[in-house]
SELUM-335678 format. One record per residue (C-alpha): residue number from 1; residue in three letters; x, y, z. Coordinates in Angstrom, 1 decimal, decimal comma. Layout:
<atoms>
ATOM/num/residuo/x/y/z
ATOM/NUM/ALA/X/Y/Z
...
</atoms>
This chain:
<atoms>
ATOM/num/residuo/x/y/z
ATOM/1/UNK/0,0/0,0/0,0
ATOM/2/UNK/1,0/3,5/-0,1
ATOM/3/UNK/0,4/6,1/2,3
ATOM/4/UNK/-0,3/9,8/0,6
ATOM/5/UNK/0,5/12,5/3,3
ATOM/6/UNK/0,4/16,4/3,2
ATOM/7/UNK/3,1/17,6/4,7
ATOM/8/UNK/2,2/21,7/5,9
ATOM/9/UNK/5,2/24,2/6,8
ATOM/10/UNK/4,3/26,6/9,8
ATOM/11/UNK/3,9/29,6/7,5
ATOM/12/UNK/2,1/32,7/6,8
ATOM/13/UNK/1,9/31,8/3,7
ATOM/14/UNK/0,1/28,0/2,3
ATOM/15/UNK/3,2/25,8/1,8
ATOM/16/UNK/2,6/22,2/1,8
ATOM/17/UNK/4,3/19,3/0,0
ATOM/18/UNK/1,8/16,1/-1,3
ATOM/19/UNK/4,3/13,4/-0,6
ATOM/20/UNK/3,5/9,5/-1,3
ATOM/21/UNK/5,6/6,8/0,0
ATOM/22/UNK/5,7/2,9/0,8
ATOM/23/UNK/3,3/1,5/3,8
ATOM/24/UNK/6,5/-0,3/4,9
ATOM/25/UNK/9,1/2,7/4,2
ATOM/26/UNK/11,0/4,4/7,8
ATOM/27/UNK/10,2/7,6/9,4
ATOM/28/UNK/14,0/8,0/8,1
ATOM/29/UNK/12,5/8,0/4,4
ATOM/30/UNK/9,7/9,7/5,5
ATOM/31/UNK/12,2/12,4/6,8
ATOM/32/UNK/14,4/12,3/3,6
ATOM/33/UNK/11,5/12,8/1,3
ATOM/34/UNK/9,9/15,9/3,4
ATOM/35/UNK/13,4/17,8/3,2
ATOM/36/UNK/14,7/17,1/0,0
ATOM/37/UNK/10,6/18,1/-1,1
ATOM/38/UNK/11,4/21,3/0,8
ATOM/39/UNK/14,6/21,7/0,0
ATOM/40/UNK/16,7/21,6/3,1
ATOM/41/UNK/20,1/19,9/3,3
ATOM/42/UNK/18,6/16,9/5,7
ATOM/43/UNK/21,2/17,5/7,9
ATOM/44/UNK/20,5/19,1/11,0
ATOM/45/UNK/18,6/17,4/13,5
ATOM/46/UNK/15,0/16,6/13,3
ATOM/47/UNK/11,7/14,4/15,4
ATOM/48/UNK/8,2/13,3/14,5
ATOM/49/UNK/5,3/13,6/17,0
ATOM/50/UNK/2,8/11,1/17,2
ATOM/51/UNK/0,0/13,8/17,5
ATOM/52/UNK/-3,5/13,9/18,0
ATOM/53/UNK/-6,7/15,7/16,5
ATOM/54/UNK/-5,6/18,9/17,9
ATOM/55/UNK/-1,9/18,8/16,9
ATOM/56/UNK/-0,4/18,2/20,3
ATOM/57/UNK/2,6/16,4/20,5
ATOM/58/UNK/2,6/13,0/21,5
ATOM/59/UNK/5,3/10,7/21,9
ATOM/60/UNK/8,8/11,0/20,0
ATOM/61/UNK/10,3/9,2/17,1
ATOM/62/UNK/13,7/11,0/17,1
ATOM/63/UNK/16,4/10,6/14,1
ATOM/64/UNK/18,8/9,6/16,9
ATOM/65/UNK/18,7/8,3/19,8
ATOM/66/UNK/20,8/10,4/22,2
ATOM/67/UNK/18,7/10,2/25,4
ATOM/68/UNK/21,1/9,5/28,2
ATOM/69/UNK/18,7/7,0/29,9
ATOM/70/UNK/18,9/3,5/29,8
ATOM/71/UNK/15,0/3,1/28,0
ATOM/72/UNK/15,8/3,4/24,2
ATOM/73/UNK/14,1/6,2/22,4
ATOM/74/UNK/12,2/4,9/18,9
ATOM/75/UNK/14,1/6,4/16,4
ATOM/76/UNK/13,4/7,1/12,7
ATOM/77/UNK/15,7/3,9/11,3
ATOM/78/UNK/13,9/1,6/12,9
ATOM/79/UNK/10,4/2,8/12,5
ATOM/80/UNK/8,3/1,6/10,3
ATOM/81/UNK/5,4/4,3/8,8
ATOM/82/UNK/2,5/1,3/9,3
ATOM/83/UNK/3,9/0,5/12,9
ATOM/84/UNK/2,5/4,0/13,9
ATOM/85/UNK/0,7/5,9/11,4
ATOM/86/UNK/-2,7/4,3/10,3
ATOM/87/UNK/-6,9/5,8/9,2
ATOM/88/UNK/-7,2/6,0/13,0
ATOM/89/UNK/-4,0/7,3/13,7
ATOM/90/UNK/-2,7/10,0/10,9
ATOM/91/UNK/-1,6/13,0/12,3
ATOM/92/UNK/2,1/13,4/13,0
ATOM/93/UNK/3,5/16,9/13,8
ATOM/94/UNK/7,7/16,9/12,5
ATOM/95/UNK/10,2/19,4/13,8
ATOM/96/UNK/13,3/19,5/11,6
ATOM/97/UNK/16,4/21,7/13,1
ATOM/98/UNK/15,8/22,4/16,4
ATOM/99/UNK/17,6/25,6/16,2
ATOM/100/UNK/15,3/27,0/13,6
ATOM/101/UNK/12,5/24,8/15,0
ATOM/102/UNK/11,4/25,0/11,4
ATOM/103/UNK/7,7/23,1/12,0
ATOM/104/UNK/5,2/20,9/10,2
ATOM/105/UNK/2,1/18,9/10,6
ATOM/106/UNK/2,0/15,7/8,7
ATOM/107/UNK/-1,2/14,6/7,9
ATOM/108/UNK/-2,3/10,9/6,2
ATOM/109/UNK/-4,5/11,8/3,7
ATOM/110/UNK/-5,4/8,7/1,7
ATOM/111/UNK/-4,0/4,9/1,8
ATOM/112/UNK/-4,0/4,0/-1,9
ATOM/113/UNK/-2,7/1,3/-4,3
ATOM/114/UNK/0,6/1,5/-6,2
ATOM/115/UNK/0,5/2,5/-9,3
ATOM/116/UNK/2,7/0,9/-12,4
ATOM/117/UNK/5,8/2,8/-13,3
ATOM/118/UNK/5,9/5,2/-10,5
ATOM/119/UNK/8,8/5,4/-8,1
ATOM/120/UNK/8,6/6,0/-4,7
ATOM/121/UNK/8,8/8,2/-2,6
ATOM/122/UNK/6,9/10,3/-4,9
ATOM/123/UNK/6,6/14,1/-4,8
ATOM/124/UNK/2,9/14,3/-6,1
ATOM/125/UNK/2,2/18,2/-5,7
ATOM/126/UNK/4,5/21,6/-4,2
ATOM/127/UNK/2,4/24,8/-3,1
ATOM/128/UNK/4,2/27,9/-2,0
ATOM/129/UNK/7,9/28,9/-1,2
ATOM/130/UNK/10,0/28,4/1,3
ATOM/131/UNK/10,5/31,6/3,6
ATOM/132/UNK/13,8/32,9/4,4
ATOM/133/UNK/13,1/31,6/8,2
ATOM/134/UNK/11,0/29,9/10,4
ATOM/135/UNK/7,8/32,1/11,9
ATOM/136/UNK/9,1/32,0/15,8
ATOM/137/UNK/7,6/30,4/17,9
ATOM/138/UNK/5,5/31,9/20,4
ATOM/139/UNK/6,5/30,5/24,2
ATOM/140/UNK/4,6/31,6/27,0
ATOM/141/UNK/6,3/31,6/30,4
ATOM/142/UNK/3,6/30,2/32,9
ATOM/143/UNK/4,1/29,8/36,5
ATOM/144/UNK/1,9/27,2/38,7
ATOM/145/UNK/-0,1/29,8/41,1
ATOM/146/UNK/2,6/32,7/40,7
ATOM/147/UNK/5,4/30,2/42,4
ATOM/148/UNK/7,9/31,2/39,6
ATOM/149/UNK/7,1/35,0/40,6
ATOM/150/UNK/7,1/34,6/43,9
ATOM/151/UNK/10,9/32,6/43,9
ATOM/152/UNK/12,6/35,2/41,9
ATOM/153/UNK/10,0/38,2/41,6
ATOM/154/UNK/9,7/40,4/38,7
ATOM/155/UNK/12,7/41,9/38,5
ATOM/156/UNK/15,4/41,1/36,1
ATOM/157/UNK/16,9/37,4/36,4
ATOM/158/UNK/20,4/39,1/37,2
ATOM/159/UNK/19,6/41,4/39,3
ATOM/160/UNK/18,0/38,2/41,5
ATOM/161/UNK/20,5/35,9/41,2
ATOM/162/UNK/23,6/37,4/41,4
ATOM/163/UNK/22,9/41,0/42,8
ATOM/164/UNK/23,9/44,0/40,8
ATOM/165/UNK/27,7/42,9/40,5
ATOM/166/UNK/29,2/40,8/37,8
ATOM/167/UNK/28,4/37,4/38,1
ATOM/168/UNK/31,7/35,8/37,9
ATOM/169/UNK/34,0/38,1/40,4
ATOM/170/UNK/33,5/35,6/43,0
ATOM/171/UNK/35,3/32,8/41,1
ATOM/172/UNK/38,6/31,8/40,4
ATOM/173/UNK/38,8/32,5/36,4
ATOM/174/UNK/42,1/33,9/35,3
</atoms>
């Protein structure tokens, strides 16, 4: 079978990639097609999201595994697309260069048959341009009942921590 997702780039503008790819294919192709669609490099660091109705991240399927903790992390090699992504499960939001943080949800739009003489992965349609840069995201710093506030207050972090000296006199730098 092959699975037809869209793959949409956190824009202002509408720029998606139709992408179509083996049932049995990795996340790793799945990643490969997406940037080279896009037209990044593929070489800066990137995850998949299992993600819900609503977009919200679920669990990670990173494109290494370098968690320091002795539970292995699924990573994108050894993945398989049908393993997680299916009618009932299709959305999958993907993070690629998390400097940039450029983002995109990945959506399963049809499960179809493969077609004679077509090679995949297959780019099927390209809408928009890439922009220069990512659109920032937008993080909002929430404290549980104020306790944040109340720790540090709202002056400015150095003027808390360290007092209104310079932060490294006390130590033994030469």
């Amino acid at each position: 079978m092959i699975y037809r997702f869209r793959a949409i780039l956190n824009s202002q503008d509408e720029v998606y990639r139709d992408i179509e790819i083996e049932e049995n294919a990795s996340f790793e192709d799945l990643h490969n097609t997406i940037t080279q669609a896009f037209g990044f490099e593929g070489q800066e660091v990137a995850s998949f999201y299992e993600s819900n109705d609503q977009w919200e991240q679920g669990d990670e399927i990173a494109l290494f595994d370098m968690s320091d903790t002795a539970e292995p992390i699924r990573t994108m090699a050894e993945t398989k697309l049908n393993h997680v992504v299916s009618k009932e499960h299709r959305n999958l939001v993907y993070i690629y260069d998390f400097l940039a943080m450029w983002t995109f949800i990945v959506e399963l739009a049809d499960i179809a048959e493969p077609e004679a003489g077509i090679t995949y992965p297959n780019l099927m349609f390209a809408q928009g341009e890439i922009p220069e840069e990512p659109i920032d995201p937008k993080f909002v710093s929430e404290s549980v009942d104020g306790e944040l506030d109340d720790m540090y207050g709202d002056d400015d972090f150095e003027d808390n921590q360290y007092g209104s000296g310079d932060p490294y006199e006390d130590l033994d730098f030469d």
